[in-house]
N, C-alpha and C positions, 0 to 999 in steps of 0.2 A: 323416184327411184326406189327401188325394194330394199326395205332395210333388211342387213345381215342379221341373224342369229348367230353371235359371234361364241355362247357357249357349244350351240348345234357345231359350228363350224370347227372348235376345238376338238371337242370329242370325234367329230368328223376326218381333221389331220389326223391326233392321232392313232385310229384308225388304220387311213391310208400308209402312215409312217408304220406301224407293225407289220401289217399286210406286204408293204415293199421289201421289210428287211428280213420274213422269211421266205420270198421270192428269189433274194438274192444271193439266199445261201447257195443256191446250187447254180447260180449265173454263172455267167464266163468272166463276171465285175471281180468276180471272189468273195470270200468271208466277207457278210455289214455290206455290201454292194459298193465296197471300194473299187478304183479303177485301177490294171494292173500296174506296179509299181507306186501304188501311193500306200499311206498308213492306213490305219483302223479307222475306221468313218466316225464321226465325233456321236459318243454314245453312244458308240460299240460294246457287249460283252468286252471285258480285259482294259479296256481304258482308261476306267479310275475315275473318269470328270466327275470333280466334285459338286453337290447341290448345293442349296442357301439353307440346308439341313443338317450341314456337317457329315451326311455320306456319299455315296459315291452312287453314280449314275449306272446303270447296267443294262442299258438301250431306253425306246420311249416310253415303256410301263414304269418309268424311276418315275417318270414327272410329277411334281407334287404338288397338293392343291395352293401353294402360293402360284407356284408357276402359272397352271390357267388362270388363275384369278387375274395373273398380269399380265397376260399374253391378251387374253379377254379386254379386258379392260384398255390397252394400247389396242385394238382392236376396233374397238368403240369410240375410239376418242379418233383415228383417224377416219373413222366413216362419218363422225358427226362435229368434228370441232371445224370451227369457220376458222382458226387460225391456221390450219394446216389444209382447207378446201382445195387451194390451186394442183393438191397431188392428191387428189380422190383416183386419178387414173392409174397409179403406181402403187395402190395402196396395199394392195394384196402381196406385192412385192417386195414391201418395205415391211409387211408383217414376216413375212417367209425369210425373210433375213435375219428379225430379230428373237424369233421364237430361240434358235439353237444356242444364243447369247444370254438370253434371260434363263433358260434350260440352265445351264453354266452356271449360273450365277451371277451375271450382269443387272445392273438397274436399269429396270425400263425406262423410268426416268428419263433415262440419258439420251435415248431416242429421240424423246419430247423435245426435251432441249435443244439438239441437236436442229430436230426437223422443225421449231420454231427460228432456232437463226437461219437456216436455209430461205425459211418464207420471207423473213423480214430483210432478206438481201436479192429477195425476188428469182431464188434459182429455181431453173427450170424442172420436172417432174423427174426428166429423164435422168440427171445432173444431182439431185436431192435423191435418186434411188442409188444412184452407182456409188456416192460417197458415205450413203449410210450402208447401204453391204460391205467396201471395205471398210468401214467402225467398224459393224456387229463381227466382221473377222478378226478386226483386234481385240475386240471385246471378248469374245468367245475364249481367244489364248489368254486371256489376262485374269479372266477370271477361274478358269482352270489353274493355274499358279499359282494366285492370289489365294485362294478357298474362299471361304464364308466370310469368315471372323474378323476381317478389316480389309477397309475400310468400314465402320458402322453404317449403318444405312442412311444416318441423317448426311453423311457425308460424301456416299459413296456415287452418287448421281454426278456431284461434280469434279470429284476425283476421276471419273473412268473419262469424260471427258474432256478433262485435260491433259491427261498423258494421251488421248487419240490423237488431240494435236501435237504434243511432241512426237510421238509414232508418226506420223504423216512429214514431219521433220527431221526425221533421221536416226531416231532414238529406236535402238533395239530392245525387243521383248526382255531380251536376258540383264538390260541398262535396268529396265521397270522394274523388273522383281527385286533385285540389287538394292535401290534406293528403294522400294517398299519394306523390305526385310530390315534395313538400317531403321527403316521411321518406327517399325514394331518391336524389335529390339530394344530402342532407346526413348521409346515412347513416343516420341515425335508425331505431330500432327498428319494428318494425311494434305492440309494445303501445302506444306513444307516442301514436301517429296514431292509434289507436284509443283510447284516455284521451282525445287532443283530441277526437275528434269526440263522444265521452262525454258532456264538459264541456259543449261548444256544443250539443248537445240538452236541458240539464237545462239550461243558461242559457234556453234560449227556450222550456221551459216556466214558467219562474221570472221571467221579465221577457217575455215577448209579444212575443220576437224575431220575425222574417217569417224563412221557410225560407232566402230569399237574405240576411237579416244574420245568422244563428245559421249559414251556411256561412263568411261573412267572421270572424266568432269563432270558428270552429275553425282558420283559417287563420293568425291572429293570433295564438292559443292553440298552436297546432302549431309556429311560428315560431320560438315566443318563448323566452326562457330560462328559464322557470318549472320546475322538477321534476315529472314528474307526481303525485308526493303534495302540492303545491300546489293540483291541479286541482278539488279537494273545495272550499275554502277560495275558490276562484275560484266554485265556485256558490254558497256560501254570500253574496258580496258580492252576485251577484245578486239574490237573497234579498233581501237589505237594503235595495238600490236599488230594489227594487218595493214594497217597503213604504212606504220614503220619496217613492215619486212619480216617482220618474227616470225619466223617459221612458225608452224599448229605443234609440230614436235617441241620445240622450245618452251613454246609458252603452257604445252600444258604440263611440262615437267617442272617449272615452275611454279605452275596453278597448284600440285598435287606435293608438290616439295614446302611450300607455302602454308595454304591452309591444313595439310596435315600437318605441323607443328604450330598449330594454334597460332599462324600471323594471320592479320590484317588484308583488307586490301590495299593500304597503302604500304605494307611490308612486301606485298605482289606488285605493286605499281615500281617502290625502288626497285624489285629487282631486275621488272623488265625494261625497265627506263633508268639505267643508273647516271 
């Protein structure tokens, strides 16, 4: 098989990506070659998306040499790594996904990661493309929110993929930034906020929390003084309160009445079990 030239092929995108977007000025797509009725096309002029340089993206001439360096490089590692060989067929597709992510601000990393649990649970090409484009879609708005500055880098690969899975479990964009802003506020760890947001997605599997109260239990949970090896212990009372019948409204007015005044969870437990 012909190996890619994966720096050719960068300079090559972005290319085709300037050439499309001043085609599309004067389409019937509209402004940035949006479709009618949707927003600015991501790293549109006016947008704002932030880079991993602390400024602001102003179409594909922003992109910066970290950017191809990582595009490239994810590029190369799924044309030649035997751990991710079984989606050599998808690959082009799972590159085209995650360029607009790492653009953003995303770790490529996270791809990695991502596309080696895929292989070692033996998902299919098709199955390993469709679930890393919706990531690279979360990934794209999170990192746009987020900016640069935190999570650090050494952390930040596993931080964006673990709030993909609470994202994929019910947790809203606007839940992540919320418990992101508390952990940089209060210094807090980036695993922290990611255990809270952990928790409040297995709570609103576990009690039929609504996406906007399973984001107010992460906030509460993110807040609170709990350790996160408490946070197990915290689903399990879920658990138990839906067995018992406690409404999600109950319990999380409790949950937030609770650890916001600094109880316990055995000060939560008496008071959903008195």
């Amino acid at each position: 098989m012909k190996r890619i030239d994966w720096r050719k092929a960068a300079a090559f995108s972005l290319a085709l990506c300037f050439a499309a977007s001043l085609a599309a000025q004067g389409g019937a797509g509209g402004p940035g070659g949006a479709m009618p009725g949707a927003g600015p096309a991501p790293g549109s002029p006016g947008t704002g998306v932030p880079d991993r340089s602390g400024g602001t993206s102003s179409g594909p001439g922003a992109r910066t040499g970290s950017d191809i360096s990582a595009i490239e490089s994810l590029g190369s590692w799924l044309e030649t790594s035997r751990e991710v060989s079984r989606f050599l067929s998808v690959r082009d597709r799972l590159l085209a996904a995650a360029v607009p992510a790492i653009e953003a601000g995303a770790p490529a990393e996270a791809f990695r990661i991502r596309l080696r649990e895929a292989a070692a649970k033996g998902a299919s090409p098709e199955t390993a493309a469709e679930a890393l484009e919706a990531d690279a879609a979360r990934w794209t708005a999170l990192a746009r929110s987020l900016g640069p500055e935190w999570p650090t880098a050494s952390k930040s690969a596993a931080f964006y993929v673990s709030v993909a899975l609470a994202m994929r479990n019910g947790i809203e964009l606007e839940a992540v930034t919320g418990v992101a802003g508390l952990a940089r506020s209060g210094k807090a760890s980036p695993e922290r906020a990611a255990a809270a947001l952990t928790a409040a997605a297995t709570l609103r599997a576990s009690i039929a929390l609504s996406p906007a109260e399973a984001g107010r239990a992460a906030l509460a949970v993110a807040a609170s003084r709990l350790r996160v090896g408490d946070f197990d212990e915290l689903a399990g009372l879920g658990e138990r309160a839906a067995r018992s019948l406690v409404s999600p409204f109950l319990f999380l007015a409790a949950l937030e009445s609770t650890l916001g005044s600094g109880g316990t969870l055995k000060d939560l437990e008496r008071r959903l079990f008195p």
